[in-house]
C-alpha positions as CSV (number, residue, x, y, z in Angstrom):
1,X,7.6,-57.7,-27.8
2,X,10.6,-55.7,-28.3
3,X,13.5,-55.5,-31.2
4,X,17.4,-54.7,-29.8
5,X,18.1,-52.7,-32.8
6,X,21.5,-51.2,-33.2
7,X,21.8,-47.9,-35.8
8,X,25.5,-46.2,-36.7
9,X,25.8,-42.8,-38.3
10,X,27.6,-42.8,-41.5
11,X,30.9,-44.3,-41.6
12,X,33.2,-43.5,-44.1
13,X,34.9,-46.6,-44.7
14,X,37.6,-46.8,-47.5
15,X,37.6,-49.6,-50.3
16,X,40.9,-51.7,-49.0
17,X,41.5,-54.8,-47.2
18,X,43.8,-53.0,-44.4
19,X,41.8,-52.2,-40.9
20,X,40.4,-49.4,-39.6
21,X,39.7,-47.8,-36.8
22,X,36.7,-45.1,-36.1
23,X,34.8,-43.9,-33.1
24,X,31.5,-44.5,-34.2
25,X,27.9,-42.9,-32.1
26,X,25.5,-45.1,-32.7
27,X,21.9,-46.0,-31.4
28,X,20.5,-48.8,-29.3
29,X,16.9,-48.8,-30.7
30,X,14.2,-51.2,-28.5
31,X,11.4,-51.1,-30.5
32,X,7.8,-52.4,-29.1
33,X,6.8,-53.4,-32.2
34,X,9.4,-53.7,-34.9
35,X,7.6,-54.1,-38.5
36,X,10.5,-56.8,-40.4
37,X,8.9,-56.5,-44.0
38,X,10.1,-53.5,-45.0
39,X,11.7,-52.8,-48.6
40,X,15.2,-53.2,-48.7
41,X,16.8,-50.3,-50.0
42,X,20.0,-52.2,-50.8
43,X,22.6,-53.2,-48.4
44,X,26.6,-53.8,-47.6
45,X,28.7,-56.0,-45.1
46,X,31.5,-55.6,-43.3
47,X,33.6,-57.6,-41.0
48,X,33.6,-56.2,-37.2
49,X,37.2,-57.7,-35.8
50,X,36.7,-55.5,-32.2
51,X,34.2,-53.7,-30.5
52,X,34.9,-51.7,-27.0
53,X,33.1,-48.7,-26.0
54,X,34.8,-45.5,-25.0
55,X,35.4,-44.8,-21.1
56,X,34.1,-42.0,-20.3
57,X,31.6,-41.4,-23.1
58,X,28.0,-40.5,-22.6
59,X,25.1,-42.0,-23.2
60,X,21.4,-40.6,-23.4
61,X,18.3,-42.1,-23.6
62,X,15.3,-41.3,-25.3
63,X,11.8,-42.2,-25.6
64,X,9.1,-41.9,-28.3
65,X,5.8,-42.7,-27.1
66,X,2.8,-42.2,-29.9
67,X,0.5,-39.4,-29.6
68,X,-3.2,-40.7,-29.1
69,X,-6.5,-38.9,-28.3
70,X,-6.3,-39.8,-24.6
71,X,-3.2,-38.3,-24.1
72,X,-4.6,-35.4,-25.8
73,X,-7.6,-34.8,-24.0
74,X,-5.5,-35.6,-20.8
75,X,-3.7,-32.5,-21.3
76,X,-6.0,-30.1,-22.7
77,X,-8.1,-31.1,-18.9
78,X,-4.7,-30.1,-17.3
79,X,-4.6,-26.9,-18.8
80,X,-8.3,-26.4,-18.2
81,X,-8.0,-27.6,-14.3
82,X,-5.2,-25.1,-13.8
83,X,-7.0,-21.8,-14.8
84,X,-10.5,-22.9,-13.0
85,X,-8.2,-23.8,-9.6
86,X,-6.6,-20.6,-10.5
87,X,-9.8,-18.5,-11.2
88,X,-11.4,-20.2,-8.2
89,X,-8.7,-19.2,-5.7
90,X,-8.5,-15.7,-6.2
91,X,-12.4,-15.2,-6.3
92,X,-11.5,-16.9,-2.5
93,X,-8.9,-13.9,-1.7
94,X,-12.1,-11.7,-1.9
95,X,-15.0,-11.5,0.8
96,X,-17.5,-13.8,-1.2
97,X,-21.6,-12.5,-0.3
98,X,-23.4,-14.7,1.6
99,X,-26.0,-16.9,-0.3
100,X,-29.5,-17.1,0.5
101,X,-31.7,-19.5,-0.6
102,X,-34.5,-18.5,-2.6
103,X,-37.3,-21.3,-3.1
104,X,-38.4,-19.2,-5.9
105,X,-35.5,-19.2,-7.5
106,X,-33.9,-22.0,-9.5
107,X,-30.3,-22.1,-10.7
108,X,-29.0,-23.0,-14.3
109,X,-26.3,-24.7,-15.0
110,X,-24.3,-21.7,-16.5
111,X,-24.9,-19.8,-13.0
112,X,-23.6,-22.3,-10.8
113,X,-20.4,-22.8,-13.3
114,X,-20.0,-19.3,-13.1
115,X,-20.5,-18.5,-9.2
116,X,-17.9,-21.1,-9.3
117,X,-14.6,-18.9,-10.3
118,X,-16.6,-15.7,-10.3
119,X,-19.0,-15.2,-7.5
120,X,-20.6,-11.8,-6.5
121,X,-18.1,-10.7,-3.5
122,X,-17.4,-7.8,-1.3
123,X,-13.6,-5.8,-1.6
124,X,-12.6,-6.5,1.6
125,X,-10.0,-9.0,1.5
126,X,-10.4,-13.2,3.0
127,X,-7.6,-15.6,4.1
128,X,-10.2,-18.4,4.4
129,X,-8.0,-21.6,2.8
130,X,-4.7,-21.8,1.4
131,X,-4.2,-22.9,-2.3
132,X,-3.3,-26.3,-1.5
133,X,-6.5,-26.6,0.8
134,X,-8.5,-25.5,-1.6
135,X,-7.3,-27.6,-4.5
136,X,-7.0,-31.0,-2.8
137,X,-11.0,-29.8,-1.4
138,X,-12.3,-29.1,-4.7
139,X,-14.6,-32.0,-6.1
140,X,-14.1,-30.7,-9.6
141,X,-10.7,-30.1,-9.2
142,X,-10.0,-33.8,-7.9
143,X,-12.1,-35.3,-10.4
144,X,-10.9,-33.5,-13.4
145,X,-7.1,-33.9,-12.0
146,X,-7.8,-37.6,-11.5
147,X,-9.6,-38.4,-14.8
148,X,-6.5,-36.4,-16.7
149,X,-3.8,-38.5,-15.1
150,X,-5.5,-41.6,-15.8
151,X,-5.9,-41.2,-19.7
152,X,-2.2,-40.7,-19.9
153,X,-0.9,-43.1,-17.4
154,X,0.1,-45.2,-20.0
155,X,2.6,-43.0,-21.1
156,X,3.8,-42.3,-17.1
157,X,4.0,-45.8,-16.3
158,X,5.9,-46.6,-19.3
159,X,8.2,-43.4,-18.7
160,X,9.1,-44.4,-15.1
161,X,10.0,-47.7,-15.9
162,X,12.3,-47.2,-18.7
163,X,14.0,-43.9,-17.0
164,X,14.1,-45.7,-13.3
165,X,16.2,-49.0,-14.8
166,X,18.7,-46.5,-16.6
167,X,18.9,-43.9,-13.6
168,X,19.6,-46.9,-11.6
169,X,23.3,-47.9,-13.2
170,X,24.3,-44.1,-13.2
171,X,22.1,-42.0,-10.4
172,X,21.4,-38.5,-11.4
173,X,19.6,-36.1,-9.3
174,X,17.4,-34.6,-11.2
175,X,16.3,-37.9,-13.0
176,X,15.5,-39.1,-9.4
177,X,13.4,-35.6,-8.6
178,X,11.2,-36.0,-12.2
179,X,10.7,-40.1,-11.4
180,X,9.4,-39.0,-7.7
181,X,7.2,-35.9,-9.2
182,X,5.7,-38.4,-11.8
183,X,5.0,-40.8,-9.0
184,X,3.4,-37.9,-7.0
185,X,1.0,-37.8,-9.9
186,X,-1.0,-40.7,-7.9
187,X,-1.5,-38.3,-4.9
188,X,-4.0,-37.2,-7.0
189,X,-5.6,-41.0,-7.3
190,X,-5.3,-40.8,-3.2
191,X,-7.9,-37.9,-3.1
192,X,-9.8,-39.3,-5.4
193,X,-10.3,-42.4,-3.7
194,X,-11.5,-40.9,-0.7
195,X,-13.9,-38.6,-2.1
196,X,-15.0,-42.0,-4.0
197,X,-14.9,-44.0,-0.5
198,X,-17.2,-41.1,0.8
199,X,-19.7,-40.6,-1.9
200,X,-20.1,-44.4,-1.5
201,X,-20.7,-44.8,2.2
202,X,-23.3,-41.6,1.4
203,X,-25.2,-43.4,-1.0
204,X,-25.0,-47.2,0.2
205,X,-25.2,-45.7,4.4
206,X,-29.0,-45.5,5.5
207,X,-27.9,-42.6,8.1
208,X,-30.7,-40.0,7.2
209,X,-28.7,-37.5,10.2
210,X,-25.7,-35.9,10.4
211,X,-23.7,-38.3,12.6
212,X,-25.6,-41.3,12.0
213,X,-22.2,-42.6,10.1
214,X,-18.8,-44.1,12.3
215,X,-17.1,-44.8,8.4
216,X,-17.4,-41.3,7.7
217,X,-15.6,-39.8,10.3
218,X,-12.7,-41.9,9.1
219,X,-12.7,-40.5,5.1
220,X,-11.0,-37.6,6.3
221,X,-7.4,-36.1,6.5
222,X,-6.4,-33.9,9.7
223,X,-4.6,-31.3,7.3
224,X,-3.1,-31.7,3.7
225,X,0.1,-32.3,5.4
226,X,-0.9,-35.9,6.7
227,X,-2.3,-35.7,2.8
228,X,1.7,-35.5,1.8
229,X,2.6,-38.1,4.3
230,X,1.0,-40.5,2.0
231,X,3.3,-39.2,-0.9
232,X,6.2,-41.2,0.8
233,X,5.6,-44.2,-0.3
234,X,5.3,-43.1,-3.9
235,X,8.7,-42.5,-4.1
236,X,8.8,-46.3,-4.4
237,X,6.4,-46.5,-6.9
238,X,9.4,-47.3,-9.7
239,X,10.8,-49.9,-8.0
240,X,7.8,-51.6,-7.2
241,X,7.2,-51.7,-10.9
242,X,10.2,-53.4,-11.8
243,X,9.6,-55.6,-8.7
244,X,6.2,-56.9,-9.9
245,X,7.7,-58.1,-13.0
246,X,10.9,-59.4,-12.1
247,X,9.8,-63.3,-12.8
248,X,9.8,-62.9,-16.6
249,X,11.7,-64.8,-19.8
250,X,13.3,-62.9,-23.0
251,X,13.7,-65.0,-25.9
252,X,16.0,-64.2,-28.2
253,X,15.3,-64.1,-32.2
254,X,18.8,-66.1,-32.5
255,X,17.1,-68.8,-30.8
256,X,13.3,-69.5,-31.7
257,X,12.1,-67.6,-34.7
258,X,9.4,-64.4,-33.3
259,X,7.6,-64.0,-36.1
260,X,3.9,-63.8,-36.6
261,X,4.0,-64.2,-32.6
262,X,1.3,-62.4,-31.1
263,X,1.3,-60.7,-27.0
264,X,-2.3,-59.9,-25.6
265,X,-1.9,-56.6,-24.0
266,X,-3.9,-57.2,-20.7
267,X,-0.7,-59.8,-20.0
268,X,2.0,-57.0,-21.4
269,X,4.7,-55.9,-18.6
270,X,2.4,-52.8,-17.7
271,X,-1.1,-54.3,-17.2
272,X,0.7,-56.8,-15.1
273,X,1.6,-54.3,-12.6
274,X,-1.8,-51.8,-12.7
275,X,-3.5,-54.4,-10.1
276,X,-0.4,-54.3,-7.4
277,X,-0.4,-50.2,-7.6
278,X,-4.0,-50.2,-7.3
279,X,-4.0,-52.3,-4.4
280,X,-0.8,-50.8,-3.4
281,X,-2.6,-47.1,-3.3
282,X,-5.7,-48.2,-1.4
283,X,-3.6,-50.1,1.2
284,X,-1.4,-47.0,1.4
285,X,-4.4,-44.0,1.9
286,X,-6.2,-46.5,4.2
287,X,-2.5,-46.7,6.5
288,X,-2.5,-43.3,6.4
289,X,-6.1,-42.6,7.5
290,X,-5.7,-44.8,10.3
291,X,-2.6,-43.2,11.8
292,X,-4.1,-40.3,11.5
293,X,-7.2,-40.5,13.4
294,X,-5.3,-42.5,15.7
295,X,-2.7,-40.4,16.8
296,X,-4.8,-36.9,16.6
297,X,-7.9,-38.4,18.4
298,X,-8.2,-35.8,20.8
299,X,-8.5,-33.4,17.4
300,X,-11.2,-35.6,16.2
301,X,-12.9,-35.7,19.2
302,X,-13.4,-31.8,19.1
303,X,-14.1,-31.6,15.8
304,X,-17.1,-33.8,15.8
305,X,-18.2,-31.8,18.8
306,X,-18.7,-28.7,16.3
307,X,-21.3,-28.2,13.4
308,X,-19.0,-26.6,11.1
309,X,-17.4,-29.8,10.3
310,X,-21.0,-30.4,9.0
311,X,-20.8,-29.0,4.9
312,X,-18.3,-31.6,3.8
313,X,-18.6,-34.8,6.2
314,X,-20.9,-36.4,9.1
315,X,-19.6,-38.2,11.5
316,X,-20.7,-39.7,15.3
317,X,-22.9,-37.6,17.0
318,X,-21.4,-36.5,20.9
319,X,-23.7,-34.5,23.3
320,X,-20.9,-32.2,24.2
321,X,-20.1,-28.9,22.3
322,X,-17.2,-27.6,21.1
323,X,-17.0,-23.3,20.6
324,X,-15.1,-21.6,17.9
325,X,-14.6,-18.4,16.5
326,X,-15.0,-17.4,13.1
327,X,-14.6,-14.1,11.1
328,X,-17.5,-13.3,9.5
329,X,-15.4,-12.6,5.9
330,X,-13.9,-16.3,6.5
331,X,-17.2,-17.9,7.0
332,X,-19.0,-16.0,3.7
333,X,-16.3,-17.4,2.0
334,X,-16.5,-20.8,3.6
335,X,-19.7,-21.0,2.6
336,X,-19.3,-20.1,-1.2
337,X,-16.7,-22.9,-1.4
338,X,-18.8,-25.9,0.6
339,X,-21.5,-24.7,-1.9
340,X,-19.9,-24.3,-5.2
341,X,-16.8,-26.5,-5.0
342,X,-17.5,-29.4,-2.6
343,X,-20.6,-31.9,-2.8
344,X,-22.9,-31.1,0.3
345,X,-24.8,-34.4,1.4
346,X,-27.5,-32.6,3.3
347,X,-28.3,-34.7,6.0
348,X,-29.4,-32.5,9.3
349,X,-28.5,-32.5,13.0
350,X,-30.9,-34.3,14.6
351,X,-30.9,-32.6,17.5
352,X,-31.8,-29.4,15.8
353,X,-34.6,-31.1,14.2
354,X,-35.9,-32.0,17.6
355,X,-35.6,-28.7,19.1
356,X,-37.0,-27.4,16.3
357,X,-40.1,-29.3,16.3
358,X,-40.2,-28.6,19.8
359,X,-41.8,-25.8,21.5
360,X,-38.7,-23.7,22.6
361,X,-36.6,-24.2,19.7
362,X,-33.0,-22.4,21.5
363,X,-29.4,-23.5,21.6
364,X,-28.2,-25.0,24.5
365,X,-24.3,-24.8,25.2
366,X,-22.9,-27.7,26.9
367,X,-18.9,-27.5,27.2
368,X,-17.1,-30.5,28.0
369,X,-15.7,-30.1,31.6
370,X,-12.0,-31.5,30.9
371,X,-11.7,-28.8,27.7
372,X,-9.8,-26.3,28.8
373,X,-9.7,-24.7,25.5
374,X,-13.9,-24.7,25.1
375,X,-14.0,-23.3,28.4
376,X,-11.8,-20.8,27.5
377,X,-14.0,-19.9,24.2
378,X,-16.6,-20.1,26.5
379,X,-16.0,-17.6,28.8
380,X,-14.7,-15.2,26.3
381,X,-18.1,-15.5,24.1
382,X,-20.3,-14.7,27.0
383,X,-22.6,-12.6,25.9
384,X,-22.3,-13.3,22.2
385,X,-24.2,-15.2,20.5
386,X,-23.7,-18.4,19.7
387,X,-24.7,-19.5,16.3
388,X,-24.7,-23.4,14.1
389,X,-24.0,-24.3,11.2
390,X,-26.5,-26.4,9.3
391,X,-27.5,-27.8,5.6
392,X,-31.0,-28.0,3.9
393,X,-32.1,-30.9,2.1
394,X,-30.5,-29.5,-1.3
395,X,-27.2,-28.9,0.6
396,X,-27.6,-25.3,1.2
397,X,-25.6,-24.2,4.0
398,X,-27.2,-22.3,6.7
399,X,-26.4,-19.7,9.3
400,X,-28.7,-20.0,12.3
401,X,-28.8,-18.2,15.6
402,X,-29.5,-19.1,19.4
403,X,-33.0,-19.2,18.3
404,X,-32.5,-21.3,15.9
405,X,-33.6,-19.0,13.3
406,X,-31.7,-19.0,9.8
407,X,-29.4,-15.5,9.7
408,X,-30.4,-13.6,6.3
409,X,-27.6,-12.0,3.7
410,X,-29.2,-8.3,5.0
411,X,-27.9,-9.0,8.5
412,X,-24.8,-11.2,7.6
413,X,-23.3,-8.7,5.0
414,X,-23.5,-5.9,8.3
415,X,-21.5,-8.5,9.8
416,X,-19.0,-8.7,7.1
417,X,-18.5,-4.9,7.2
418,X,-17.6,-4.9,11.0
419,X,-15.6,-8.8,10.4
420,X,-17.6,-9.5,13.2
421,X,-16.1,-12.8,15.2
422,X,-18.6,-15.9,14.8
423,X,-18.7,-18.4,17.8
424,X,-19.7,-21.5,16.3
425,X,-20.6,-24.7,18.4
């Protein structure tokens, strides 16, 4: 329910009968809820013969939204997301020590907050992620983002509306460029929806091995640019509002008398529309997701063929292997952030498990013959050692070698001094 309210400034009109002419601002006032028993203060009238507006002039629009607790809190995790993202990413340009696990040893609460923006590292310098990769990565991150843009979407939604229906008569660019980063506010709400997707599969999947899962493999963006991608259709975001409630009546007070009227919210203008940008978002991530893996299949194929893809997702199990190399600095540091800023669902190869429990527990390379590119890495790791990447139950992330055997910190960190290359299958 909204009041057209009209407000001059001060006219100074003279006491005669004779007319007048002035060029008077005034304000167009629409009110949400507009209180009518106020105390008059006193009053006047005056005859209006003509009304125009002035070509030419400007007009400006405002908006007043009330301050509430959510919004609050909304900002203050903004502020608070910022400086850990912040804090986090340059304790990532650093060479972070590699962590052992110590059964004897059990980790507070304040310790793993704390290795989180300032773990024990090493001077030499690491180029493992970019900031974006390591912000749309973060578990924390995402959830704190997503949980801050949710307790003021209120104030967004209402925001893009209003300014989208003016912008539209007169176009301004850099009303269009604020309506389009205020819809980009949801790419958060995309992340956030896949990390949900994925803790869900985890917990409702029975898959007790790393590949036991074909949905999993599908929860997953190529690179944060396919991430953008999915920011296109948000530019469309304001129009779909309107769109969704274009069907809609205004009575005027002139006509039926308003008064003692009463709206329930959950059928106001903006809870009509939160189902359709729900649907609208999921629709839109699960698009992208598809194209994705569709089009880079032959990048998806390798990637499943290598256990570093392990820490963050499972997916189908292949019998081929992928090699890559790795920098020892990069993969300390890799293994700080699957640990500290990503949830680890610890399920194991099962093929190591086997050879494990075997009697000649070694790694056996198998390249794929049409790979020209693992032949390649092949050839030019002969000699090396090859090493894999596995978790614990707890979600530790291991280093082990051809034998199978877990790499300790004492060897690893002579590794880091030399940035010796990895080959990873």
């Amino acid at each position: 329910m909204q009041a057209d309210l009209c407000m001059t400034t001060g006219l100074p009109i003279q006491n005669t009968t004779k007319t007048q002419n002035f060029a008077v601002p005034f304000y167009r006032v629409y009110s949400k809820s507009y209180c009518t028993s106020a105390v008059v203060q006193g009053f006047n009238m005056v005859v209006v013969t003509k009304s125009i507006s002035v070509p030419s002039s400007t007009h400006y629009l405002g908006l007043m939204f009330r301050r509430s607790i959510y919004s609050t809190i909304g900002a203050v995790l903004k502020y608070v997301t910022i400086l850990i993202g912040m804090a986090g990413f340059l304790a990532s340009r650093k060479t972070v020590q590699w962590h052992d696990r110590s059964p004897d040893k059990v980790e507070s609460v304040t310790e793993k907050l704390m290795d989180m923006v300032v773990p024990k590292y090493f001077s030499h310098q690491s180029f493992a992620m970019t900031f974006d990769l390591f912000c749309y990565n973060s578990d924390l991150l995402v959830l704190l983002f997503v949980v801050s843009n949710l307790l003021d979407m209120n104030q967004a939604i209402q925001y893009i509306r209003e300014v989208n229906a003016y912008n539209a008569l007169s176009p301004q660019w850099d009303m269009t460029v604020k309506l389009f980063a205020l819809s980009t506010r949801l790419l958060w709400l995309n992340v956030g929806l896949v990390k949900l997707a994925k803790m869900t599969v985890h917990f409702v999947s029975s898959a007790t091995y790393s590949g036991h899962s074909r949905v999993m493999s599908w929860l997953n963006f190529s690179s944060v640019t396919t991430l953008y991608l999915s920011a296109i259709l948000l530019y469309f975001v304001p129009d779909y509002i309107e769109y969704n409630n274009i069907c809609r009546w205004d009575i005027a007070n002139s006509l039926e008398s308003i008064n003692g009227s009463v709206i329930d919210s959950f059928k106001s203008f903006y809870f009509r529309g939160a189902p359709a940008i729900g649907i609208g978002l999921a629709l839109n991530v699960a698009g992208v997701l598809a194209v994705d893996h569709l089009v880079l299949i032959k990048f998806w194929r390798n990637l499943a063929k290598n256990s570093l893809r392990a820490p963050s997702h499972f997916q189908h199990h292949v019998h081929h292997v992928a090699v890559l190399e790795c920098k020892a600095r990069r993969l300390s540091t890799l293994q700080w952030y699957f640990m500290s800023q990503t949830m680890c669902f610890g399920l194991p190869e099962k093929e190591l498990s086997k050879q494990k429990q075997s009697g000649n527990p070694t790694l056996d390379i198998v390249t794929t013959k049409g790979d020209e590119s693992s032949i390649h890495l092949r050839e030019q790791g002969k000699g090396d050692i090859f090493h894999v990447i596995n978790q614990s139950d707890s979600g530790h992330v291991h280093l082990l070698d051809d034998q199978l055997v877990d790499v300790k910190s004492l060897a690893f960190n002579i590794k880091i001094l030399r940035n010796t290359a990895l080959y990873i299958c």
